[in-house]
TORDREN-648572 format. One record per residue (C-alpha): z, y, x; residue in three letters. Coordinates in nm, 3 decimals, decimal comma. Example, Ala and Ser with C-alpha at 12.3 -4.5 7.8 and 13.67 -1.06 7.14 Angstrom:
! TORDREN-648572
ATOM         z         y         x   code
ATOM     0,780    -0,450     1,230    ala
ATOM     0,714    -0,106     1,367    ser
This chain:
! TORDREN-648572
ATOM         z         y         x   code
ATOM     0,000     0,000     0,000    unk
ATOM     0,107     0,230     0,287    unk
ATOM    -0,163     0,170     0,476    unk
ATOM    -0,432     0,229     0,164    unk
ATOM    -0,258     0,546     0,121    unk
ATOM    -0,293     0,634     0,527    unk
ATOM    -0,697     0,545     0,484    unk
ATOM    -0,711     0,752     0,171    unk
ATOM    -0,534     1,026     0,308    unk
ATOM    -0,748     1,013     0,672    unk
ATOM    -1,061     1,023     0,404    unk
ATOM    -0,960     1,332     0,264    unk
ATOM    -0,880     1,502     0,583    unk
ATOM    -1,195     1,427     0,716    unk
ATOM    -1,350     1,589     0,457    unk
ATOM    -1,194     1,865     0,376    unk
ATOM    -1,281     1,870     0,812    unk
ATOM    -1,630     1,859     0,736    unk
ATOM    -1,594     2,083     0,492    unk
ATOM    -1,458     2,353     0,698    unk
ATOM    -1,705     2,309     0,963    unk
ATOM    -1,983     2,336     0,726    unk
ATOM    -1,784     2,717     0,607    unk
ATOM    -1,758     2,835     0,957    unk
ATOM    -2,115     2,664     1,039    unk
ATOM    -2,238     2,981     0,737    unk
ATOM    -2,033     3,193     0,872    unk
ATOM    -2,161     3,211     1,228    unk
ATOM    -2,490     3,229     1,075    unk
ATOM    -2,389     3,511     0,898    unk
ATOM    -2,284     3,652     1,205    unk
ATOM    -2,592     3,620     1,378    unk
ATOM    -2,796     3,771     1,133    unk
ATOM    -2,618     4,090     1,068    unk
ATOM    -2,610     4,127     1,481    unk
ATOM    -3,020     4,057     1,502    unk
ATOM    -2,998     4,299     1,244    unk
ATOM    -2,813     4,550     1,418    unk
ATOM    -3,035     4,512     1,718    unk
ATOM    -3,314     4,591     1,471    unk
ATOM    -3,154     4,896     1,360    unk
ATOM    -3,074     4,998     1,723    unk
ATOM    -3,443     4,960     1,862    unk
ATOM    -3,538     5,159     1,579    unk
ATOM    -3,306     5,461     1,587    unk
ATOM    -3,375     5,456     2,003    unk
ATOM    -3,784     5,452     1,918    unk
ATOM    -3,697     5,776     1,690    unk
ATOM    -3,528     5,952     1,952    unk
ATOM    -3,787     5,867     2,210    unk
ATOM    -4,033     5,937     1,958    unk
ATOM    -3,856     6,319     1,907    unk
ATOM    -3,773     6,379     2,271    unk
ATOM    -4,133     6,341     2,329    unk
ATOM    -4,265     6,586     2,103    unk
ATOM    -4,017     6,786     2,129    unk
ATOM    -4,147     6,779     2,515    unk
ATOM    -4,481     6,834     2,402    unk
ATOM    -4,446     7,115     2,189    unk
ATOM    -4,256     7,348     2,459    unk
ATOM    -4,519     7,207     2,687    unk
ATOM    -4,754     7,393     2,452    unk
ATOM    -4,547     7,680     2,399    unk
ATOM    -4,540     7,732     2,779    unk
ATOM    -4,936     7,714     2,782    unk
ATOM    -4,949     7,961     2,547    unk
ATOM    -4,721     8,219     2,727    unk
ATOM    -4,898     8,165     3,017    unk
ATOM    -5,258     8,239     2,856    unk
ATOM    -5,075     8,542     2,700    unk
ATOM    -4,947     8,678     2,984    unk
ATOM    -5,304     8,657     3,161    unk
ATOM    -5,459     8,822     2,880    unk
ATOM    -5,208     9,116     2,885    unk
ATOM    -5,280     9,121     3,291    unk
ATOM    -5,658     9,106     3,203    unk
ATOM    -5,619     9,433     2,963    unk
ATOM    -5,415     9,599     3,204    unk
C-alpha cells in the first residue's frame, strides 16, 4: 500500500516537474522575444539619429555654401 502510494506520489511530482519546465520553457521564450524585440527597436531609433545627424550635417553644409557664394557676390559688387 505504502509503496503504491510512494509510486503515485513520485508520478505526480514528476509531473507537476514537467509541468513547470514546460512554464519556464514559455517563459524564456517570452524573454527572448521581447529582447530581439528591443534590439529591433534599438537599431531603429540609432538609424533615426544617424539618419538626422546626417542631414542635419548636410543642411549646414549647404547653409555654409550659401554664405560663402553670398559673401563673393557682395565682394564682386564691391
Amino acid at each position: 500500500m505504502a509503496t503504491r502510494l510512494n509510486k503515485k506520489k513520485a508520478a505526480d511530482d514528476a509531473k507537476l516537474l514537467a509541468n513547470r519546465i514546460a512554464l519556464l520553457k514559455l517563459e524564456e521564450k517570452k524573454a527572448w522575444k521581447k529582447i530581439e524585440e528591443t534590439k529591433r527597436k534599438a537599431e531603429q531609433v540609432m538609424k533615426i539619429r544617424q539618419r538626422n545627424d546626417d542631414d542635419k550635417m548636410a543642411k549646414n553644409a549647404l547653409r555654409a555654401q550659401r554664405e560663402m557664394e553670398e559673401q563673393q557676390k557682395r565682394a564682386m559688387n564691391e
